[in-house]
Phi, psi and omega in degrees: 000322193300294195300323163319312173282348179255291201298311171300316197283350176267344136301334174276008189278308188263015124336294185299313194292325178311298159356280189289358202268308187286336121000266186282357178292304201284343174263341155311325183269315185308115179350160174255130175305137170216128173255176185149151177216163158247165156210194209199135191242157162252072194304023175271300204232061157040018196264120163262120176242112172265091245258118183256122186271337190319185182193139177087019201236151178253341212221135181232158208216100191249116169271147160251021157067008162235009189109000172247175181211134186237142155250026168279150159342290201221054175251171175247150217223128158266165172227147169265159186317161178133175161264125175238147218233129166229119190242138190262097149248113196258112167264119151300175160342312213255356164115338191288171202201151238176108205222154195237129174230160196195125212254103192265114176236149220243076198299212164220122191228355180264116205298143162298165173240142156253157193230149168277180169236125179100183170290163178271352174198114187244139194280117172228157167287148200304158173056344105026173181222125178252121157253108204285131179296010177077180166199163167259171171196125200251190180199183232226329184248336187243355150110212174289109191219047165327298170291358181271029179290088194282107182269105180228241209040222188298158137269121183292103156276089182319308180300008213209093179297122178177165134343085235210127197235122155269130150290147163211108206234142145206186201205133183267186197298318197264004172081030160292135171254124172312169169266136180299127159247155190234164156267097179255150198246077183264134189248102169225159199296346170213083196259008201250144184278175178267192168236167176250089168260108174321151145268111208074220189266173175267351199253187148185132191240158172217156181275120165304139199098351189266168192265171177187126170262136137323114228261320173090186292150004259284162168218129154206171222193139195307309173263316191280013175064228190289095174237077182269293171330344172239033158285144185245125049052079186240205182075176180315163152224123210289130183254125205251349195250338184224161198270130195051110150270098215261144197224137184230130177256138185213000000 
């Protein structure tokens, strides 16, 4: 019996040695890992696609330098602007393993926008007083950078009737530039039109053949008051024998 059990524990020995001999044998012969990658960035929207180069490898093992991880082949990753340390590590059959690193920077490619406050063409009267409403301005990484506008062009002379262009510029942290919005400023001694009021309707019907007087129109304008007296009076002239006329105040 004794002996039965030292002839088993000694075939299970060289079970084991054959086993491990044959192990390193198979790993010894196997191609050597070789890891690596390439990518391809996408500068709109920061999607990086990573292109896996190993050889020899059955298994891949992806870190993206922010805390996530892939075992695909080939995978694709978005990133917000920035730098990542991305390490490829590719393992064979046999457990050997072979690790590749490589550094993904992520540009800021998005322009801020400015928005004005108020109209894009503001009217004021000579001598008026103008306070320009400004404007904002946000950036997709950098927030809000209102305060960074640089406002240039004319300088507005309430006194000195003409035409007048404000600039507005700005630039985020990566030297992205918005596109320039402008203002325009008119300064003249009268910019407000006058009104034009009807007296009766605007519509009036009357039975062909009957008389009709012009009920007439009033005007007045903010500086020049009652200017009822300079209407021109334009259009049909109402034929009372014939059907539909049009009357133009001008």
């Amino acid at each position: 019996m004794k002996k039965l059990t030292r002839t088993f524990k000694q075939i299970l020995i060289l079970i084991l040695a054959i086993t491990f001999l044959g192990c390193e044998d198979d790993e010894g012969n196997l191609p050597k890992v070789v890891a690596g990658f390439t990518h391809t960035i996408n500068v709109d929207n920061g999607v990086v696609t990573f292109i896996n180069i190993s050889e020899n490898a059955t298994n891949y093992s992806w870190d993206f330098g922010e805390g996530s991880t892939s075992m695909l082949i080939n995978p694709v990753k978005a990133y917000p602007p920035g730098e990542y340390l991305v390490t490829l590590k590719a393992t064979n059959v046999a457990g050997a393993t072979e690790v590749f690193v490589d550094t993904i920077v992520i540009s800021d490619v998005g322009a801020p926008v400015i928005t004005l406050l108020g109209d894009t063409t503001i009217n004021i009267m000579l001598g008026g007083s103008f306070t320009d409403p400004g404007a904002t301005a946000t950036d997709d990484l950098d927030g809000d950078i209102t305060t960074n506008i640089v406002v240039a062009g004319d300088t507005v002379d309430v006194n000195t009737a003409g035409t007048y262009v404000i600039t507005y510029n700005v630039s985020d942290a990566a030297g992205n530039a918005a596109t320039q919005r402008t203002r325009t400023v008119i300064v003249a001694a009268d910019v407000v039109a006058p009104v034009i009021t009807l007296i009766g309707s605007e519509t009036i019907n009357i039975t062909l053949g009957e008389s009709f007087t012009d009920p007439g129109a009033t005007a007045t304008d903010d500086v020049d008051g009652d200017i009822t007296a300079n209407i021109v009076v334009a259009g049909d002239t109402v034929d009372v024998n014939t059907a539909y006329h049009l009357y133009n105040y001008l």
